[in-house]
Backbone as JSON Lines, residues from 0, in Angstrom:
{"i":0,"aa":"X","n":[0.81,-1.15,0.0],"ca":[0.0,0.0,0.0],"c":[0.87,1.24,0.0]}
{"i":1,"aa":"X","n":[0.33,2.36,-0.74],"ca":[1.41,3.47,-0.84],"c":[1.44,4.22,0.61]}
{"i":2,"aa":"X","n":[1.78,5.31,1.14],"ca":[1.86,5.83,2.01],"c":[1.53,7.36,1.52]}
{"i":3,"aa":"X","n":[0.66,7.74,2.04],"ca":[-0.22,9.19,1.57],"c":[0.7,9.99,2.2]}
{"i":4,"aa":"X","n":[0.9,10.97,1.45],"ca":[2.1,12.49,1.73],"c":[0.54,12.97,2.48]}
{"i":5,"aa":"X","n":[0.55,13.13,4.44],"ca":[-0.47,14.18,4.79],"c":[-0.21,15.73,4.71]}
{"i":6,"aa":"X","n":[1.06,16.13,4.14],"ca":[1.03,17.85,3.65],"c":[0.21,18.21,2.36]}
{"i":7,"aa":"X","n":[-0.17,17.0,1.67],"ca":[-0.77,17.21,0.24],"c":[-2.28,18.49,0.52]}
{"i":8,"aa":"X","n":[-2.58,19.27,-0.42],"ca":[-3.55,20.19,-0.69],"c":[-4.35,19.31,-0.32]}
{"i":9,"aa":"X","n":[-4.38,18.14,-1.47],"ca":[-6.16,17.59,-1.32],"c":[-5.97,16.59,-0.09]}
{"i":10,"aa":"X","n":[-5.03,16.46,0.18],"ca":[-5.29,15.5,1.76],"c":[-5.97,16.56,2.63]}
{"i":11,"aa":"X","n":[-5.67,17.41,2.65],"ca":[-6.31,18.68,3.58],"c":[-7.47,18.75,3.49]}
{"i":12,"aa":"X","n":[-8.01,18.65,2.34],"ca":[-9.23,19.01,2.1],"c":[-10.18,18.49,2.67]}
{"i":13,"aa":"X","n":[-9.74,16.7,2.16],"ca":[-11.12,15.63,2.63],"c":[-10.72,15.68,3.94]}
{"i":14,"aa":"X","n":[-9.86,16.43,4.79],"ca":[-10.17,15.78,6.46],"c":[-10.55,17.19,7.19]}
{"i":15,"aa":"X","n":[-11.21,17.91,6.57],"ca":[-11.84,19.0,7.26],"c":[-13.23,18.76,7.3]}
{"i":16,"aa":"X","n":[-13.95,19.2,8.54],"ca":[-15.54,19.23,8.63],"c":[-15.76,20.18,8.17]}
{"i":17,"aa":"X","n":[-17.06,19.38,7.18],"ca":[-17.72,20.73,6.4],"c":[-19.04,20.42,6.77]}
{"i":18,"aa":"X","n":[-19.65,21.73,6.8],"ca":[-21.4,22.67,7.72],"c":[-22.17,22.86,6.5]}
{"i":19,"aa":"X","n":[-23.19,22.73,6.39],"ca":[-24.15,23.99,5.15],"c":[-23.79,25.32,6.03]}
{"i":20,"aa":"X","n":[-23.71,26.27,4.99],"ca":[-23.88,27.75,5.03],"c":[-25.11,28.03,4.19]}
{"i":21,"aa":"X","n":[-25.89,29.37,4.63],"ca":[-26.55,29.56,3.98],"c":[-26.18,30.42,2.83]}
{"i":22,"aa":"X","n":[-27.05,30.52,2.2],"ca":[-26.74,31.16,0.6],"c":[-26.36,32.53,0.7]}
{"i":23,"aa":"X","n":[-27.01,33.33,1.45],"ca":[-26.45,35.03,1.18],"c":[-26.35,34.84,2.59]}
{"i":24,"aa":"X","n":[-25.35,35.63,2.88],"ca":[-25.08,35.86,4.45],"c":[-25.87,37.1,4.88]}
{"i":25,"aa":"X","n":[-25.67,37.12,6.0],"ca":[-26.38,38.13,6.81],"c":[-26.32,39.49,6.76]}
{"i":26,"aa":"X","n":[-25.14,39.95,6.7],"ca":[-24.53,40.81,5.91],"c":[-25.23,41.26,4.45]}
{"i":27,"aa":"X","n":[-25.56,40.44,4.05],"ca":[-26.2,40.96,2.13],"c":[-27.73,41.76,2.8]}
{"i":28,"aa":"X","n":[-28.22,40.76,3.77],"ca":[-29.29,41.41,4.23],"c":[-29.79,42.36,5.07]}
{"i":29,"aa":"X","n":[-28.89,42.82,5.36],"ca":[-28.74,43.65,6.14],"c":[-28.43,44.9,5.18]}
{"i":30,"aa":"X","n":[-27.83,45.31,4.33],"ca":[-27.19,45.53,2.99],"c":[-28.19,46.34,2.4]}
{"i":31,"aa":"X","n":[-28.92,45.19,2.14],"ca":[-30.74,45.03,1.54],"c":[-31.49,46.02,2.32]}
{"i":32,"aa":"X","n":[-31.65,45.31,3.44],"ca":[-32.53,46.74,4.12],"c":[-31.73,48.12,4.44]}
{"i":33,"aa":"X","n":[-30.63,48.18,4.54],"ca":[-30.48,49.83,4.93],"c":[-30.79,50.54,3.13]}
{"i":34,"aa":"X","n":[-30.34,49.66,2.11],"ca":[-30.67,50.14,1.15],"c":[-31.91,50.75,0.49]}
{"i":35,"aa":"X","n":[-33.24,49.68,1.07],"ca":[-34.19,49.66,1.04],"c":[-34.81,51.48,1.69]}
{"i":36,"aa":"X","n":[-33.94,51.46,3.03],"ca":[-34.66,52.3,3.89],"c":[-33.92,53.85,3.56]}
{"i":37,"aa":"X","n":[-32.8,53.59,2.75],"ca":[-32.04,55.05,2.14],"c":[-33.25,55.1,1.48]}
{"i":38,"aa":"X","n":[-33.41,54.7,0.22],"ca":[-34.09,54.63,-1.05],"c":[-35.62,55.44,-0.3]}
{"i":39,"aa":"X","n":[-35.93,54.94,0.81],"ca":[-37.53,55.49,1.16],"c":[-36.97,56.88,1.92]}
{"i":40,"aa":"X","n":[-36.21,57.18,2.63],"ca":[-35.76,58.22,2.93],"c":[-35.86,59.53,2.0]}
{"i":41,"aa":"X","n":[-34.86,58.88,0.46],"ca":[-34.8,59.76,-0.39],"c":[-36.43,60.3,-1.05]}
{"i":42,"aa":"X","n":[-36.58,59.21,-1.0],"ca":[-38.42,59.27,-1.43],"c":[-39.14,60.48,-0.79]}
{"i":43,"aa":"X","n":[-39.13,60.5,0.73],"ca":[-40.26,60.92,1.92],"c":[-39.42,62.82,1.12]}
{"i":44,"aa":"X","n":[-38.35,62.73,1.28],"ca":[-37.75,63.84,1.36],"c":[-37.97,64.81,-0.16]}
{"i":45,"aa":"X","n":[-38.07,64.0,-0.71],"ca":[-38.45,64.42,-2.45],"c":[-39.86,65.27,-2.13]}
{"i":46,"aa":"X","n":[-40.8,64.15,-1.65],"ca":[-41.57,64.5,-1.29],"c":[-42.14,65.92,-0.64]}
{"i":47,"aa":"X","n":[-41.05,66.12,0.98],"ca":[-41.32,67.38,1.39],"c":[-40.46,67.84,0.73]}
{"i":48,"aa":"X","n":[-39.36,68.22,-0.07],"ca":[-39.17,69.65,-1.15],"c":[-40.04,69.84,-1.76]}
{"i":49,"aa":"X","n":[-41.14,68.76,-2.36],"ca":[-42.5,69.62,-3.57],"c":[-43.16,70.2,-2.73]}
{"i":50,"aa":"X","n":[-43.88,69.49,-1.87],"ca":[-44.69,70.03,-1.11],"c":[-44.34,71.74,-0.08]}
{"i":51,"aa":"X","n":[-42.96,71.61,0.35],"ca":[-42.97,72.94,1.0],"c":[-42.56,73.79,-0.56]}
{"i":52,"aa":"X","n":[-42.46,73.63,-1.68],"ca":[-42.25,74.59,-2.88],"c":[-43.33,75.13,-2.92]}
{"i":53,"aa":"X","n":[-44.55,73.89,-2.89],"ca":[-45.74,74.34,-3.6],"c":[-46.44,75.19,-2.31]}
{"i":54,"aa":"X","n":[-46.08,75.25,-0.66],"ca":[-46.61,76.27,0.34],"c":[-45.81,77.63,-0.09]}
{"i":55,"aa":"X","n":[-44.78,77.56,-0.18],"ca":[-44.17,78.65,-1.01],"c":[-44.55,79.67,-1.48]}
{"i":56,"aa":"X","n":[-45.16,79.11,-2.88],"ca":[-45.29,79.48,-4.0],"c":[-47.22,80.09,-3.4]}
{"i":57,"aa":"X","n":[-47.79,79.34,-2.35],"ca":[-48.91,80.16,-1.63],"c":[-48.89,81.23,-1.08]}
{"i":58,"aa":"X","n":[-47.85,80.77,-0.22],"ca":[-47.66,81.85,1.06],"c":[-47.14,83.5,-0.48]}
{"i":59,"aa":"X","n":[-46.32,83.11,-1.37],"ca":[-46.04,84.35,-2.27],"c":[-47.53,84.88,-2.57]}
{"i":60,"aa":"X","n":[-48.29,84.76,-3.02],"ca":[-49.45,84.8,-3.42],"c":[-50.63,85.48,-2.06]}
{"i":61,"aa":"X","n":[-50.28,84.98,-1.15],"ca":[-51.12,85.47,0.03],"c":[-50.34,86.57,0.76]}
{"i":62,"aa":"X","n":[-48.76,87.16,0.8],"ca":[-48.32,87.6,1.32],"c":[-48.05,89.16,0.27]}
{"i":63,"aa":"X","n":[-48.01,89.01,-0.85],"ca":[-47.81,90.09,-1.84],"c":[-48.32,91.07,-1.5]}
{"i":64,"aa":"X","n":[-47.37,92.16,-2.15],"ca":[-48.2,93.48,-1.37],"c":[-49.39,93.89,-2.19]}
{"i":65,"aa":"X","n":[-50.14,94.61,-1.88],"ca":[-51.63,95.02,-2.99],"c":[-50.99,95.82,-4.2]}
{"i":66,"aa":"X","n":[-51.91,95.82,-4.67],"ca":[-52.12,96.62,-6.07],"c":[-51.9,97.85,-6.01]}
{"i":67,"aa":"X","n":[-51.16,99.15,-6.89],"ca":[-51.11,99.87,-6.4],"c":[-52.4,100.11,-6.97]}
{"i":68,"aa":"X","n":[-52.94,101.52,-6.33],"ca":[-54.34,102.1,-6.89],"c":[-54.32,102.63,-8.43]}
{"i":69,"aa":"X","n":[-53.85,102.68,-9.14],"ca":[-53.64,102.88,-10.4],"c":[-53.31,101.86,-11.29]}
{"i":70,"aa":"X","n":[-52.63,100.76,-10.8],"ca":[-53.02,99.56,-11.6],"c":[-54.26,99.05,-11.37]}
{"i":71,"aa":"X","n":[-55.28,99.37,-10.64],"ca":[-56.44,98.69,-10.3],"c":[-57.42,99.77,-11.19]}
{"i":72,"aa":"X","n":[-57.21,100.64,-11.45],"ca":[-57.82,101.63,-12.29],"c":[-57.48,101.19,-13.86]}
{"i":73,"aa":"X","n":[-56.81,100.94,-14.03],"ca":[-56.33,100.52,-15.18],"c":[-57.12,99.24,-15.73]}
{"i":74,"aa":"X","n":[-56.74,98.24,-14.62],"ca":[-57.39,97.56,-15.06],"c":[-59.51,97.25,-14.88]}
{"i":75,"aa":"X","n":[-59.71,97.85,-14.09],"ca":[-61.17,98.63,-14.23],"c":[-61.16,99.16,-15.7]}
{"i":76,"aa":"X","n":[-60.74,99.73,-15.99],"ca":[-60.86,100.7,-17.49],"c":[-61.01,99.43,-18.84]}
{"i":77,"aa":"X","n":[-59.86,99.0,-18.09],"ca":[-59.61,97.87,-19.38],"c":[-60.88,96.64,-19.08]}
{"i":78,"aa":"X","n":[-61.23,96.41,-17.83],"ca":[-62.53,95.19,-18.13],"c":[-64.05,96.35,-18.3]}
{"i":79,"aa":"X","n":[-64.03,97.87,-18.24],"ca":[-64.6,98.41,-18.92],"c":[-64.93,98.76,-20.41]}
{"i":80,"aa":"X","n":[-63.61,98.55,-20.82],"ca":[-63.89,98.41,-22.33],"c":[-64.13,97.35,-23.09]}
{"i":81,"aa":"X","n":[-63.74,95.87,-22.17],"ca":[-63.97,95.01,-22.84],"c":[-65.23,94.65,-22.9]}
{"i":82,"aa":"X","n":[-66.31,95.22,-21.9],"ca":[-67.41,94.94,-21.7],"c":[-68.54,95.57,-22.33]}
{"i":83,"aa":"X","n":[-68.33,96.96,-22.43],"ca":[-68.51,98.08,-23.98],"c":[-68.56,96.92,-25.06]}
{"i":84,"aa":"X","n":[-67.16,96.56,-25.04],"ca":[-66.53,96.66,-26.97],"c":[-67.73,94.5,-27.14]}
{"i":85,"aa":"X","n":[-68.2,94.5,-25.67],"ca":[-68.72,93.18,-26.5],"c":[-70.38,93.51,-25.97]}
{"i":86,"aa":"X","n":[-70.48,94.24,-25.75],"ca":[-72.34,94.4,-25.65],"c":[-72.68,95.35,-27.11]}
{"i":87,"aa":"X","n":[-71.23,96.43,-27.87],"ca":[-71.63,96.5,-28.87],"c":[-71.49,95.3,-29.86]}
{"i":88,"aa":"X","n":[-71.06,94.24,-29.83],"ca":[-70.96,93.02,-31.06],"c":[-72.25,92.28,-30.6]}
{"i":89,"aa":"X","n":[-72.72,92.11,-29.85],"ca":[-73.94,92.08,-29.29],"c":[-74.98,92.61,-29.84]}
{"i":90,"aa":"X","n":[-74.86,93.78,-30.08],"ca":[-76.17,94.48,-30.3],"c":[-75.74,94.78,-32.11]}
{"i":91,"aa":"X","n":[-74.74,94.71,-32.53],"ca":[-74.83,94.3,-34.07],"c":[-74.94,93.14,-34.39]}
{"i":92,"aa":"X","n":[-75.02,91.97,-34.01],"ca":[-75.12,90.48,-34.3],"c":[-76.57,90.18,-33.73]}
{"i":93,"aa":"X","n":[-77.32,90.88,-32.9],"ca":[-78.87,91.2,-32.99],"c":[-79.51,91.73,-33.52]}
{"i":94,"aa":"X","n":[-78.97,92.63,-34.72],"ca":[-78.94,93.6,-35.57],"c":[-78.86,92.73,-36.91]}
{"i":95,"aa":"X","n":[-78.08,92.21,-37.21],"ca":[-77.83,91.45,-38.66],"c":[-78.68,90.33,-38.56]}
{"i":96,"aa":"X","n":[-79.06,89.75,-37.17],"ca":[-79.72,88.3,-37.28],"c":[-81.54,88.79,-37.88]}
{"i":97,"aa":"X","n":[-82.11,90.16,-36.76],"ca":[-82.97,90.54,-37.3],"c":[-83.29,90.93,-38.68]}
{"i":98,"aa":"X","n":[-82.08,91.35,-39.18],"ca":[-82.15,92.17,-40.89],"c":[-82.09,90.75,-41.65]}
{"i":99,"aa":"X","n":[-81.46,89.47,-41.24],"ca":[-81.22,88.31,-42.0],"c":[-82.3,87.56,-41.8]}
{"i":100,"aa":"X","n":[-83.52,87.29,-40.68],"ca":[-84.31,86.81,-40.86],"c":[-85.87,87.54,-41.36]}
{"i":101,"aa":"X","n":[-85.51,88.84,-41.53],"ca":[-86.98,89.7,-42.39],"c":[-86.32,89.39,-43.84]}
{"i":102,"aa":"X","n":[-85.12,89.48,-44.25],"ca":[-84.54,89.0,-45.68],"c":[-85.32,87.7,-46.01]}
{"i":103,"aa":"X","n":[-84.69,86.92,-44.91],"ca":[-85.55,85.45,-45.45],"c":[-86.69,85.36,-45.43]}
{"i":104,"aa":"X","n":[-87.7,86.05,-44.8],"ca":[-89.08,85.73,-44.67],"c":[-89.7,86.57,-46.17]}
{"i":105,"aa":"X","n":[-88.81,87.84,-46.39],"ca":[-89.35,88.56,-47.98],"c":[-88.77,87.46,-49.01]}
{"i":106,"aa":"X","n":[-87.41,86.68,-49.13],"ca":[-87.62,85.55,-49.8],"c":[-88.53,84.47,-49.79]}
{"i":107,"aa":"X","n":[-88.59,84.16,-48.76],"ca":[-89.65,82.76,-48.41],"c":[-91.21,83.45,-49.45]}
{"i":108,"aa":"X","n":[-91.75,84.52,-49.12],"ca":[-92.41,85.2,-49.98],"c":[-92.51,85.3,-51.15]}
{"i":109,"aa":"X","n":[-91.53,85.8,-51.87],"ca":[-91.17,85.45,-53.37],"c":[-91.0,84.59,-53.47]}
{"i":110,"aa":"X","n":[-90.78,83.6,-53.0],"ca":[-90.46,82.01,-53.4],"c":[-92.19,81.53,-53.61]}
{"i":111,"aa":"X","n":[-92.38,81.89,-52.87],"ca":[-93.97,81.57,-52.73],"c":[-94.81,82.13,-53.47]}
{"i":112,"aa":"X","n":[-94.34,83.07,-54.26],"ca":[-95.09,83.6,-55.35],"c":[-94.93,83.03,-56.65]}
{"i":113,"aa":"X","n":[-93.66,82.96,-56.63],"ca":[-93.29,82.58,-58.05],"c":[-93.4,80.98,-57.94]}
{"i":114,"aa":"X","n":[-93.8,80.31,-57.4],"ca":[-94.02,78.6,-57.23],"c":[-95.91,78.91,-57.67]}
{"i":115,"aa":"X","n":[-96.49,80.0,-56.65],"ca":[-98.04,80.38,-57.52],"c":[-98.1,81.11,-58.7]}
{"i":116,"aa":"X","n":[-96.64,81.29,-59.54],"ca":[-97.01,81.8,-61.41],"c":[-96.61,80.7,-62.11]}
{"i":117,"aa":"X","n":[-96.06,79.86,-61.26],"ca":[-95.79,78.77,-62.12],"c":[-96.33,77.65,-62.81]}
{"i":118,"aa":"X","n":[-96.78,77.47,-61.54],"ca":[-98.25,76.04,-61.61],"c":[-98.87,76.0,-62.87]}
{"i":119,"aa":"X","n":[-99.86,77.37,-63.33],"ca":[-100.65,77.24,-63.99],"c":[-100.34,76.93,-64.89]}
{"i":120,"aa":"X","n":[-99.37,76.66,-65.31],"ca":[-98.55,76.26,-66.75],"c":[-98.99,75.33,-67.78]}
């Protein structure tokens, strides 16, 4: 029988006890969740930058100083004229509809005449 060299690599090998390990160590999972819980962090926080932009962008709006009195005149003047310049298109487009339906009714008329010179034919 030969005599086994015990310094050999693979003699080493087969005389060690070997365990199951599990597949990802503890460590990966752990890994996993702080990653998990950055990731929602970054989230929540995204979050409050829109949200305090968009109080912001209120509070500008509620805090502004007034109008001076002359831009408010101004614009009085100006929803004064716009209100003029469309009660007169108003009152010409009540104007043309009346003149366009006595037109049609003096056609409808002549139509109606000349359908009674025709007949007798």
């Amino acid at each position: 029988m030969r005599k086994v060299d015990s310094k050999r690599f693979s003699q080493q090998l087969s005389r060690q006890n070997y365990s199951l390990t599990p597949k990802r160590s503890t460590g990966i999972w752990l890994g996993v969740i702080a990653a998990a819980c950055a990731i929602a962090a970054i989230v929540a926080a995204g979050f409050a930058l829109k949200r305090s932009h968009e109080d912001v962008g209120k509070l500008d709006t509620l805090c502004a100083p007034p109008a001076s009195e002359q831009t408010l005149r101004d614009q009085l003047a100006h929803a004064q004229l716009a209100l003029e310049q469309q009660a007169a298109t108003r009152t010409a487009l009540e104007q043309r509809v009346t003149d366009v339906t006595a037109q049609n009714e003096r056609l409808q008329t002549d139509l109606a005449f000349l359908k009674k010179q025709r007949k007798p034919d």
